[in-house]
C-alpha positions as CSV (number, residue, x, y, z in Angstrom):
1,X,141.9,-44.3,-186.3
2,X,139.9,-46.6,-187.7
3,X,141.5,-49.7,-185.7
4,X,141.5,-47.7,-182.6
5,X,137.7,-47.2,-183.0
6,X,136.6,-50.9,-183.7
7,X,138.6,-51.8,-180.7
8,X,136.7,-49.2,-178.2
9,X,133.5,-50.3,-179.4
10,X,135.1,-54.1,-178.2
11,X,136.0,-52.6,-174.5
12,X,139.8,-52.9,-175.8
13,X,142.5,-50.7,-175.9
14,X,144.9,-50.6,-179.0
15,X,147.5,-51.8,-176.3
16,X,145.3,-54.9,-175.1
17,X,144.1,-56.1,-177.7
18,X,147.7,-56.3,-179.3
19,X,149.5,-57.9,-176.5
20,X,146.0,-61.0,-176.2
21,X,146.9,-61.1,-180.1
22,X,150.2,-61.9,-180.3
23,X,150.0,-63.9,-177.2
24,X,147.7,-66.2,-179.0
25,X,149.3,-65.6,-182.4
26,X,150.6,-69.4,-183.7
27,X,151.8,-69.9,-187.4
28,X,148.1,-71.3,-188.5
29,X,146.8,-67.4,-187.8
30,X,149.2,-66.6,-190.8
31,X,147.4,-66.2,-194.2
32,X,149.4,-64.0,-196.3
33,X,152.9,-62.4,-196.9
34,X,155.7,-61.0,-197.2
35,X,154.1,-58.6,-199.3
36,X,155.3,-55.2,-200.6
37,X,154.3,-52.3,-198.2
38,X,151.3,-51.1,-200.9
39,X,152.5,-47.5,-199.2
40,X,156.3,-48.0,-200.5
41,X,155.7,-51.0,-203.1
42,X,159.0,-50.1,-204.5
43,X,161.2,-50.9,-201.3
44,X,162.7,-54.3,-201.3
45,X,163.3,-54.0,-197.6
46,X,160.0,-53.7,-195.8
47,X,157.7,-57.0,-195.9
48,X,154.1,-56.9,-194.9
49,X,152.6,-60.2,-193.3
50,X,149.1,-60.4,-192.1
51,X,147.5,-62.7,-189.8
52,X,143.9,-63.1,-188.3
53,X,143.4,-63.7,-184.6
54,X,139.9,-64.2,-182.3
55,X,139.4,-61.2,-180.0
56,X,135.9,-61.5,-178.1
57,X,134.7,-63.8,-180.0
58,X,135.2,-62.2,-183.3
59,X,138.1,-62.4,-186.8
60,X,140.5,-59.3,-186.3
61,X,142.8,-58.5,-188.9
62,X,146.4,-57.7,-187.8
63,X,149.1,-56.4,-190.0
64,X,152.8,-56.5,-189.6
65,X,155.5,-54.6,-191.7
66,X,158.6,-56.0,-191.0
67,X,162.0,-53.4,-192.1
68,X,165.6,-53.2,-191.4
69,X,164.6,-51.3,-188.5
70,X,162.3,-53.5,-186.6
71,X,159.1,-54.4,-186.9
72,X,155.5,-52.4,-186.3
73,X,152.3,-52.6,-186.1
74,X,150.2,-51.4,-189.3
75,X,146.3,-52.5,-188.6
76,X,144.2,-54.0,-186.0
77,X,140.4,-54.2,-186.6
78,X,137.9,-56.4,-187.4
79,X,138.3,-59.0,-190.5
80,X,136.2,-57.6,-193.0
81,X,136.7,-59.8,-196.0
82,X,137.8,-63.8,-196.3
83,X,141.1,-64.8,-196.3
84,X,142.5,-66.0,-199.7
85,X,145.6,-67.9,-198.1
86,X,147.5,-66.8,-200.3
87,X,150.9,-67.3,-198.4
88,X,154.5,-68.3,-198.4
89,X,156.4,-70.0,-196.3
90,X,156.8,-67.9,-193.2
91,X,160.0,-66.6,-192.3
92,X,160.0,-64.3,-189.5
């Protein structure tokens, strides 16, 4: 709710902004992860990674979780603290 929201107030649809994110989404956007699912901590197999892209002119967040089943979306709204770059090598 909360991503779709911020988005709206943009002009953007959940759907638009995602696909201009990921179309502009390089390796330097990466600044964290993999990182437990904080829902499921416990589960070896899903992998959070988080990246920040530039969507009118403004930081969005945009979080990953990565599974044995695919991959989906978890968050989409504006960056709301600073990165700590706190990351691994990326292996996606």
């Amino acid at each position: 709710m909360k991503s779709t929201q911020d988005l709206r107030k943009k002009g953007l649809t959940p759907t638009k902004a995602l696909e201009i994110a990921i179309q502009q989404l390089p390796n330097s956007h990466y600044f964290r992860g993999p990182s437990p699912n904080h829902h499921d901590p416990d589960n070896p197999n899903i992998n959070v990674y988080e990246f920040l892209v530039k969507l009118t002119g403004t930081d969005y967040y945009l979080k990953f979780c990565r599974y044995t089943g695919g991959t989906e979306v978890m968050s989409i709204h504006e960056r709301e603290k600073d990165a700590d770059y706190s990351w691994t090598a990326i292996n996606l």
